[in-house]
One Martini backbone bead per residue (centre of mass of N, CA, C, O) as a GRO file, in nm:
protein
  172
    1UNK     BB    1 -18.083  13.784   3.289
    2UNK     BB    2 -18.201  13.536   3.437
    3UNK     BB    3 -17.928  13.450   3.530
    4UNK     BB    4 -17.855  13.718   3.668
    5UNK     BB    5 -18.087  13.670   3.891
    6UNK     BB    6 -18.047  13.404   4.004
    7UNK     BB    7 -17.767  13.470   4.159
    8UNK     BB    8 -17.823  13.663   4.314
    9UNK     BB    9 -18.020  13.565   4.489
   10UNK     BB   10 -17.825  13.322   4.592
   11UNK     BB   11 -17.622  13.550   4.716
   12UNK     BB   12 -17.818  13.687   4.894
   13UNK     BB   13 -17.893  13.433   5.075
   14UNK     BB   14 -17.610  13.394   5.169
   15UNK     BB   15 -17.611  13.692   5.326
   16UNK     BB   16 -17.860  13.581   5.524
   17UNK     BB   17 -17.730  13.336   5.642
   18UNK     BB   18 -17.479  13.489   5.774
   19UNK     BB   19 -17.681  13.698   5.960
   20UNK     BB   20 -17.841  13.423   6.097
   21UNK     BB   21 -17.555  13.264   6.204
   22UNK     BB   22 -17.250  13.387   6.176
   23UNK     BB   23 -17.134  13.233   5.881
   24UNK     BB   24 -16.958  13.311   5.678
   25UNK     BB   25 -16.956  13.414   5.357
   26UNK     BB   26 -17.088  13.489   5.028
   27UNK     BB   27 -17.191  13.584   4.752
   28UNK     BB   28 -16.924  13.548   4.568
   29UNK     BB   29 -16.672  13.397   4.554
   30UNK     BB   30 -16.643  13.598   4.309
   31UNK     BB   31 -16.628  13.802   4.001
   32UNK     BB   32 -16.561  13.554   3.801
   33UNK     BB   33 -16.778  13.373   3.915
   34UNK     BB   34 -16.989  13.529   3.844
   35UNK     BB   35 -16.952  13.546   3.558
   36UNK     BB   36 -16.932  13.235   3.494
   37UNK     BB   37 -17.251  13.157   3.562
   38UNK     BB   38 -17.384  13.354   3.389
   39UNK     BB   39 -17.293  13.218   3.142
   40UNK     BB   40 -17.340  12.924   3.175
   41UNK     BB   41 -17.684  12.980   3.200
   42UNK     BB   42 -17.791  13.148   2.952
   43UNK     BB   43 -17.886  12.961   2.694
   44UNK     BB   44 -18.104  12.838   2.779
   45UNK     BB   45 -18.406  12.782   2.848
   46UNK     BB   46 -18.666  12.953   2.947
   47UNK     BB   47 -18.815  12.728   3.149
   48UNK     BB   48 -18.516  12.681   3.294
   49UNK     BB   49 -18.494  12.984   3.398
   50UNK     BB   50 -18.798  13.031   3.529
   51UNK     BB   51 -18.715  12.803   3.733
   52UNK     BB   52 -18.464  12.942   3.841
   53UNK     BB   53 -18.567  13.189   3.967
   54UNK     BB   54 -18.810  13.048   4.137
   55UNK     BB   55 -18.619  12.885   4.350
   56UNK     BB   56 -18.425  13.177   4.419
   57UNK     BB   57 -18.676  13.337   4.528
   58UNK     BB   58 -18.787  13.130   4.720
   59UNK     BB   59 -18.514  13.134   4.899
   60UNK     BB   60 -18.475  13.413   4.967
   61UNK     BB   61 -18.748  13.428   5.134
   62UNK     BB   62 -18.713  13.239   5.320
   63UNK     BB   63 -18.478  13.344   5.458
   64UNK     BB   64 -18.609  13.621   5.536
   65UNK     BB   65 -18.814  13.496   5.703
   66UNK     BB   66 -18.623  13.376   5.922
   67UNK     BB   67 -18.541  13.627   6.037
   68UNK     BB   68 -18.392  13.780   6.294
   69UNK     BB   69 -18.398  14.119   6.407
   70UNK     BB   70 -18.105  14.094   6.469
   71UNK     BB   71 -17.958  14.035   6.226
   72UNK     BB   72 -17.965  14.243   6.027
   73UNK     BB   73 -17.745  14.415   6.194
   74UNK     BB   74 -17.548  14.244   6.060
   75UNK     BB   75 -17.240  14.216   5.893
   76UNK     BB   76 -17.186  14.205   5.536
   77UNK     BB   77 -17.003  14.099   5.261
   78UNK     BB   78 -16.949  14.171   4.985
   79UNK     BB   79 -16.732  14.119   4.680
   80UNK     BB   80 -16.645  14.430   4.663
   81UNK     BB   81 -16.585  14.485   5.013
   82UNK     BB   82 -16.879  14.558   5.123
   83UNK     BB   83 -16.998  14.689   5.432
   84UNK     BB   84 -17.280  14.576   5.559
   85UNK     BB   85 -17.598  14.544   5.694
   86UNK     BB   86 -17.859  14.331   5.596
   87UNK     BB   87 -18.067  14.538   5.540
   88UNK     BB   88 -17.960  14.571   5.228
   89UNK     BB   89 -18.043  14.320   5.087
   90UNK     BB   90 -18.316  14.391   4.962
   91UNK     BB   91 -18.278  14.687   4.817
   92UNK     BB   92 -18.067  14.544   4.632
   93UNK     BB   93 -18.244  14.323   4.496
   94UNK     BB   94 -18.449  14.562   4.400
   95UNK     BB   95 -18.230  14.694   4.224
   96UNK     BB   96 -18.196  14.460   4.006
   97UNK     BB   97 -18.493  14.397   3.942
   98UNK     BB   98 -18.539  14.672   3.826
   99UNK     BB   99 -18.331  14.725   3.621
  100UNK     BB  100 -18.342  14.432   3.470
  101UNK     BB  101 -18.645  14.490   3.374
  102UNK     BB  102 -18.536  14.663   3.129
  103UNK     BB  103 -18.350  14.444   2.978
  104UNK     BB  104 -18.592  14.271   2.886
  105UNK     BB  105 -18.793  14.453   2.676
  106UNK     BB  106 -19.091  14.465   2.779
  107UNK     BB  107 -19.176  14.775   2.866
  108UNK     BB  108 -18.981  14.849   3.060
  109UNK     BB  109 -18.900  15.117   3.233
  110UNK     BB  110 -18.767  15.382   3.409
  111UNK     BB  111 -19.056  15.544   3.423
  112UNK     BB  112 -19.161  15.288   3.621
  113UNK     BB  113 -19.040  15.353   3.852
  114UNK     BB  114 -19.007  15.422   4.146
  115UNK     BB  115 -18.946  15.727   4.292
  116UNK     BB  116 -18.807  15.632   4.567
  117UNK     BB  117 -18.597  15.472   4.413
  118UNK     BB  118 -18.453  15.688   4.243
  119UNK     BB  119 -18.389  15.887   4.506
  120UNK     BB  120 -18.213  15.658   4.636
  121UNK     BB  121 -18.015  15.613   4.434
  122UNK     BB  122 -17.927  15.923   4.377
  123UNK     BB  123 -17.813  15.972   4.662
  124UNK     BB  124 -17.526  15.767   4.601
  125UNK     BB  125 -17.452  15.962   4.378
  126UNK     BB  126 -17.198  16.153   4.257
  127UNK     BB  127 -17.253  16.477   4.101
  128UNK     BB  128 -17.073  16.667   3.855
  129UNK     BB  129 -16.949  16.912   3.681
  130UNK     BB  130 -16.789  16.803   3.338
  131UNK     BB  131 -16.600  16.764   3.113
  132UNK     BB  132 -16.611  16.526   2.864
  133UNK     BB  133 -16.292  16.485   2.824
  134UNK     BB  134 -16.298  16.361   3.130
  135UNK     BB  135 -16.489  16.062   3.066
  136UNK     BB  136 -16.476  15.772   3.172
  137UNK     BB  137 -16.630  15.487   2.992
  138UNK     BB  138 -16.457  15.196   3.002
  139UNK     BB  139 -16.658  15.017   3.245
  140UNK     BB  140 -16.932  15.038   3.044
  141UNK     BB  141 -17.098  14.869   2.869
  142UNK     BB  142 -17.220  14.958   2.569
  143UNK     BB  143 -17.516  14.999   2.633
  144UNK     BB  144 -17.392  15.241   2.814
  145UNK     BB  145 -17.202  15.417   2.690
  146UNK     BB  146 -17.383  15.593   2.504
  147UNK     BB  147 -17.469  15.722   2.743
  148UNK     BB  148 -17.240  15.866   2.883
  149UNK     BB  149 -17.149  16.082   2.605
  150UNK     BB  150 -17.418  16.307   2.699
  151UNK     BB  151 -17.323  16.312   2.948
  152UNK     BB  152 -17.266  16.638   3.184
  153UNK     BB  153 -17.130  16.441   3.427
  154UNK     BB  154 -16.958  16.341   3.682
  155UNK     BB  155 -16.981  15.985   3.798
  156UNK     BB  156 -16.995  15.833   4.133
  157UNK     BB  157 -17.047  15.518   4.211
  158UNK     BB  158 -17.208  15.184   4.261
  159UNK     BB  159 -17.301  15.075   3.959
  160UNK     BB  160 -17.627  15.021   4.018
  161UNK     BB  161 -17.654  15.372   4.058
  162UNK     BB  162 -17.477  15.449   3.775
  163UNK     BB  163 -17.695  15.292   3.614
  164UNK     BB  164 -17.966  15.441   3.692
  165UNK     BB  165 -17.865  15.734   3.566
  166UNK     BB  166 -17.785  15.661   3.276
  167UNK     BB  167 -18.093  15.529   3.226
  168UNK     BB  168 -18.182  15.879   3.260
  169UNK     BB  169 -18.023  15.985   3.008
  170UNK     BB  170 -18.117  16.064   2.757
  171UNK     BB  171 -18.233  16.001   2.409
  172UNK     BB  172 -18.159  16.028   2.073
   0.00000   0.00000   0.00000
């Protein structure tokens, strides 16, 4: 998870490179390589991932505060095809460490996101009832999968999202 916290970070910096010069980038090569990357980073060392998310957090951190006020307002595109401008992308980094935050089993759960991120989040996916026979959750990683058999509820929206709401369906 601290691999995967430390690339999005990577991403997200390049994504504000590319808003603050107008120099398009990429957030990642692709969605393989982006899985790549997190895969070889894993198995490090604790001391080794803790010093990779601190350095990724401070280029980040650096961007966000080089940004001149119109860049913000530049169009960058995700890994997966949606454009959106800069300015989304720190809510978006926000929303990778509340979510992933729960991932590390640390005792942070769904019920201590703040407020605003969880209706923040809500606002982002369509909701409506479905018969449980008609929802496929064959895109969601198992330890997702067995929370969305639960939902009466078939729901839309870009993984992050529908992630969040997955996360608040209660627990048997």
């Amino acid at each position: 998870m601290l691999t995967h916290l430390a690339r999005n970070a990577e991403g997200s910096t390049r994504l504000l490179t590319w808003a603050r010069t107008g120099m398009p980038s990429y957030e990642y090569e692709s969605a393989d390589a982006r899985a790549a990357d997190i895969e070889a980073g894993a198995g490090r060392p604790a001391k080794v991932l803790i010093a990779d998310v601190r350095r990724t957090v401070g280029a980040l951190e650096e961007a966000a505060t080089g940004m001149p006020p119109q860049a913000w307002r530049r169009l960058i595109r995700y890994t997966g095809g949606q454009e959106h401008p800069a300015d989304v992308v720190l809510p978006s980094r926000l929303a990778e460490v509340l979510i992933h935050h729960v991932d590390l089993d640390l005792g942070f759960t769904p019920e201590d996101w703040p407020r605003p991120f969880v209706a923040d989040m809500l606002t982002l996916v369509d909701v409506h009832p479905v018969p449980e026979s008609a929802f496929d959750d064959t895109e969601f990683p198992g330890h997702l999968r067995d929370r969305t058999r639960r939902l009466d509820h078939q729901i839309r929206g870009f993984f992050p999202e529908l992630r969040c709401v997955i996360m608040l369906a209660p627990r048997q």
